[in-house]
N, C-alpha and C positions, 0 to 999 in steps of 0.2 A: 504494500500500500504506500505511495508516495504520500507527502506532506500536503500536496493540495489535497487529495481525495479524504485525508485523515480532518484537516480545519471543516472541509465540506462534511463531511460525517458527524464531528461535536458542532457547528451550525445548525444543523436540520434535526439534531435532537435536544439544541435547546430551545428550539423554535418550536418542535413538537411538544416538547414541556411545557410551555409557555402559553401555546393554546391550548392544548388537552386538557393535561395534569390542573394546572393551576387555577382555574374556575372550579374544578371536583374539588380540592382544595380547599377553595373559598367559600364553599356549598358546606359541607364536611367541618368547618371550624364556626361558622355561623351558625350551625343548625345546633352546638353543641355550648352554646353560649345563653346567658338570659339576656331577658328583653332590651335592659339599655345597654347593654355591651352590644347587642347584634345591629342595632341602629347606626351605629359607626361605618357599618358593613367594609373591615379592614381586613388583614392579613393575621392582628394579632391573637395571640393564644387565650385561650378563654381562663379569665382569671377564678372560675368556677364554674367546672363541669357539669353541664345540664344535660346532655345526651340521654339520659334514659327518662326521666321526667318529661322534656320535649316530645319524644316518641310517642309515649303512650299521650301524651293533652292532642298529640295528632292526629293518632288511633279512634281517641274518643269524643273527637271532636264534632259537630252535627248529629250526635247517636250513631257512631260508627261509620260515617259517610265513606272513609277509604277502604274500610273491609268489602263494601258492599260494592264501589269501586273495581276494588281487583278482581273478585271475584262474576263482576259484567266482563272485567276486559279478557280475564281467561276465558270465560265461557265464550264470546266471540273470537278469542284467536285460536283455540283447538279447532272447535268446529268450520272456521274459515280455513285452516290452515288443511285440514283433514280435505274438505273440499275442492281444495285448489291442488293437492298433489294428487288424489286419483282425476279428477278433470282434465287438468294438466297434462300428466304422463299420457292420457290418452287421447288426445288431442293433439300433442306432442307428435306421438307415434303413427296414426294415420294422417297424419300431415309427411312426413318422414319417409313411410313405409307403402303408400300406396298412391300411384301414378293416377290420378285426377285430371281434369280440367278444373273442374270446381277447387283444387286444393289451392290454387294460386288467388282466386278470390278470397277464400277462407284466411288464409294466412296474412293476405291485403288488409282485411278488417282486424285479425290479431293484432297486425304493426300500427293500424289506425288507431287500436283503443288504448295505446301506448303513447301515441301523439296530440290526440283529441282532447280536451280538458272536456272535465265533465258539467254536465248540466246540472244546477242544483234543484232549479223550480221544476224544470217537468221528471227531474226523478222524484222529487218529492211529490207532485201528482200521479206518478206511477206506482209510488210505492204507496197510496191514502185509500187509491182505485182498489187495490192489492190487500186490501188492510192490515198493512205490514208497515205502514210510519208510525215511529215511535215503538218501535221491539225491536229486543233483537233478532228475532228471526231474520228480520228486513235487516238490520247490520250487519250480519254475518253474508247475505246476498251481495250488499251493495259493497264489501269487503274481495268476495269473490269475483266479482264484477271488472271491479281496478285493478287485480293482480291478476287473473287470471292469462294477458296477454303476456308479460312478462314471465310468467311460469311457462306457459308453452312454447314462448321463443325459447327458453330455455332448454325445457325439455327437449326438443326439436334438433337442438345445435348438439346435443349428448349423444340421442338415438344415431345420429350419422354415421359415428363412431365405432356403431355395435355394426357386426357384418350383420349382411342379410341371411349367412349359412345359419344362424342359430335360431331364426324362425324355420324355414325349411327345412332342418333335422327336425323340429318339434311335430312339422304337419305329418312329415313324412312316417313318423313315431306314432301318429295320430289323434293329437293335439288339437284342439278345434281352438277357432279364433280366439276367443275369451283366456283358452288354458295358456298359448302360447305368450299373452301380454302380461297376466298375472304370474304366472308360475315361472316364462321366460326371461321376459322383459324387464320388468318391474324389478324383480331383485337386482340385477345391474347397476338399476339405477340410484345407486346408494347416495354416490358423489353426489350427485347434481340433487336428488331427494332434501341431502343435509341441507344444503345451499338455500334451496327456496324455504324451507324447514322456517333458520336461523333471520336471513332477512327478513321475508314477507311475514314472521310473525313478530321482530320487532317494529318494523313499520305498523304493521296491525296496533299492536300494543299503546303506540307509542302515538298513535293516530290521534288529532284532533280538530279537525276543521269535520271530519267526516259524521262522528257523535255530536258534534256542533249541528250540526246541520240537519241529521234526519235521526238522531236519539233524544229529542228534549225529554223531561218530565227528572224529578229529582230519583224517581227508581231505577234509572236507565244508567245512570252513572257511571262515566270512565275513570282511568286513573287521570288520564290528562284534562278530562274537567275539572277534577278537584282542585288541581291549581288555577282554574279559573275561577271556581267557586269560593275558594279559601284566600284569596286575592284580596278582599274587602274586607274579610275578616280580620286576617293576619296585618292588616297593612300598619298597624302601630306596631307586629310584634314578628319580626325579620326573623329572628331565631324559628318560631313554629312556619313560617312559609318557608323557610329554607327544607327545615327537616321535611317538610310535605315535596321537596323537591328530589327529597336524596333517598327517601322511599319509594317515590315514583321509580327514579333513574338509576339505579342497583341490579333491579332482574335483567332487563336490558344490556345492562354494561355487564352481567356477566355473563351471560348468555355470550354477545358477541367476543367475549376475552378469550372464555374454552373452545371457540368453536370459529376462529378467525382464520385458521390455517385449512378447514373443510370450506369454509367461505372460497378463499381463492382457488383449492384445487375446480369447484362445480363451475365456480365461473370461465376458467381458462379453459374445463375437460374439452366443451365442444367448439373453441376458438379456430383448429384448423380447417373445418370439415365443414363448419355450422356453413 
């Protein structure tokens, strides 16, 4: 390693500390502070440790608003995420695997729903029509909805990768269509599975213009509303909005820390081929 590439390498990791690290930081010692110490909103060390007092006034704050919080935004990210990788992978796959006319349009409207901002008012008329505004049934759709193009460009750019002989051994075995994509396919696709897994469910998670938009009512509750909602409350008291910030941002941040190195193999797997 010469001397420039060495300066260039401590530059770019203290610039990466500098944005990353040190707002989690500033999150993390404020949230761990009382009320007029956190109003400073500085660097320095809390002169009494409030960290677990904090937590729980935030737990308990509105009659539990953040338990019931997490507990909306899981139940919409399993169920979307579940949804998006069997739709996905096979939509993926006969886009991939079988010579269409029609597949060139299909995959046209994939990349369009990847480009196209969404409409708020006439989905929210589609989903009233539906009686699915304000549930989450209608979240977890309108979730499936916005990622589902991104999952199958995905999946799509993976499947190239697998030969064709591994379906054709299966038929030939006498595999019928269904056996050869679940039994064949599908375990394959582990890589790129993780990938969409770990992304599309913190985006999901992490989601809030979309709960904004078509989850009102105080039952429906995300985790990223409550710092909307806890905003007016907390506003004299920076310690309890912090810590409602660093409760939010924890499953997320470790979610992506274990699982950053499956992240880049699913995205690059189908780079040459896709």
């Amino acid at each position: 390693m010469t001397r420039r590439q060495y300066i260039l390498g401590i530059l770019s990791l203290a610039f990466s500390v500098i944005i990353f690290v040190m707002p989690f930081v500033l999150v993390f010692l404020t949230a761990a502070k009382s009320a007029p110490e956190s109003a400073t909103l500085d660097f320095s060390w809390p002169q009494h440790w409030q960290f677990w007092e904090n937590m729980i006034a935030v737990i308990k704050a509105r009659d539990y608003m953040l338990l019931l919080a997490y507990f909306n935004s899981t139940v919409i990210t399993v169920v979307a995420i579940t949804l998006l990788v069997i739709f996905g992978a096979m939509v993926g796959y006969i886009l991939q695997r079988r010579n269409s006319p029609w597949n060139k349009v299909i995959y046209g409207c994939v990349l369009a729903g990847l480009m196209m901002p969404p409409a708020v008012v006439p989905t929210i008329f589609v989903l009233q029509k539906l009686y699915l505004f304000k549930s989450l049934t209608g979240m977890i759709f309108i979730q499936v909805a916005y990622g589902l193009g991104f999952t199958v460009m995905l999946y799509r750019a993976f499947i190239s990768t697998l030969p064709r002989d591994l379906d054709e051994a299966a038929i030939i075995d006498g595999a019928k269509p269904w056996q050869v994509f679940f039994r064949v396919i599908l375990p394959l696709l582990k890589p790129v599975t993780v990938t969409i897994i770990v992304v599309q469910s913190i985006m999901i998670f992490n989601d809030f213009t979309n709960p904004l938009y078509y989850l009102p009512g105080r039952e429906n509750v995300t985790v990223q509303l409550t710092l909307y909602n806890f905003q007016s409350q907390f506003s004299q008291e920076m310690n309890l909005l912090f810590m409602n910030i660093l409760l939010v941002t924890i499953p997320p941040l470790l979610v992506f820390v274990f699982f950053n190195r499956q992240i880049v193999a699913g995205m690059t797997s189908g780079a040459v081929k896709g």
